[in-house]
C-alpha positions in Angstrom: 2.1 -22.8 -4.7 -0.1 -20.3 -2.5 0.0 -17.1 -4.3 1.5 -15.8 -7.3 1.1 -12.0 -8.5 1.9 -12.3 -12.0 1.4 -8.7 -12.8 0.0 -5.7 -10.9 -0.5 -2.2 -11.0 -1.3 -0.9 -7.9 -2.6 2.4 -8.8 -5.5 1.1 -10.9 -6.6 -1.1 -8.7 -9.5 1.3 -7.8 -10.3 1.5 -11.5 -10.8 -1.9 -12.1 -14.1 -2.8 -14.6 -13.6 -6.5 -14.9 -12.0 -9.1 -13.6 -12.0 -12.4 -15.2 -11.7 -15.6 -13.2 -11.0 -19.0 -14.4 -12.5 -21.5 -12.2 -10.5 -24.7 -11.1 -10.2 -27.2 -8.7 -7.4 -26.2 -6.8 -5.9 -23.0 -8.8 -7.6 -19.6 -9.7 -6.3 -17.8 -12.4 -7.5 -13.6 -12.1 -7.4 -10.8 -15.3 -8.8 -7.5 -14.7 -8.8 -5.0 -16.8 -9.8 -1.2 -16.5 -12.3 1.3 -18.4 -9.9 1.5 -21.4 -9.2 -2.4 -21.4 -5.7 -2.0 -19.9 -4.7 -4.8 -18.1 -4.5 -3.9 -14.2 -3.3 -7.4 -13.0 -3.3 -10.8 -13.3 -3.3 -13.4 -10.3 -2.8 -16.7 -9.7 -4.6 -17.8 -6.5 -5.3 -20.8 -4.5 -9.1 -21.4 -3.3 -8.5 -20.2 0.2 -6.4 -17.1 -0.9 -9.0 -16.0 -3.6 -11.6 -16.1 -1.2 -9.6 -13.5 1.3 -8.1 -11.5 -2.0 -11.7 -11.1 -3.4 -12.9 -9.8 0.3 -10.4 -7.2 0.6 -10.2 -6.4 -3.1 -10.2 -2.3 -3.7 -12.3 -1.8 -6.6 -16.3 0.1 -7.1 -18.0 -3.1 -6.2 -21.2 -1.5 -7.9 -19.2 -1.4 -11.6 -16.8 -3.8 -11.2 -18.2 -7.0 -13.4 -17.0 -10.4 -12.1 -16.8 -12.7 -15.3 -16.0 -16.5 -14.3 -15.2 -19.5 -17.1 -15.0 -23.2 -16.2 -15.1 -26.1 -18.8 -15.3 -29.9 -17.3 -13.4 -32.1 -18.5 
């Protein structure tokens, strides 16, 4: 399971204002959301492919807030 786009919409993706990301071993789970709290998209991503999605991410990287969660257990 490499890549799964849940949901996207590609003409926010410049808008984006914060993208949450649920850490994991192996599997990344992405929400971003947009000024108004509209949901832009929401990923599911391997390690390697979060890395390379993150790098060539469109978004204001000066007002784009990265939020991450991770519990242990």
């Amino acid at each position: 399971m490499e890549n799964i786009n849940l949901t996207i919409n590609i003409g926010a993706m410049s808008n984006i204002r914060a993208i949450g990301i649920d850490l994991a071993k192996e599997i990344f789970h992405l929400h971003a959301v947009d000024d108004k709290g509209c949901e832009v998209f929401k990923k599911r991503l391997t390690r390697i492919k979060l890395i390379e999605f993150m790098n060539n991410l469109d978004c204001n990287r000066d007002k784009t807030i990265i939020g991450m969660e991770g519990c242990s257990g």
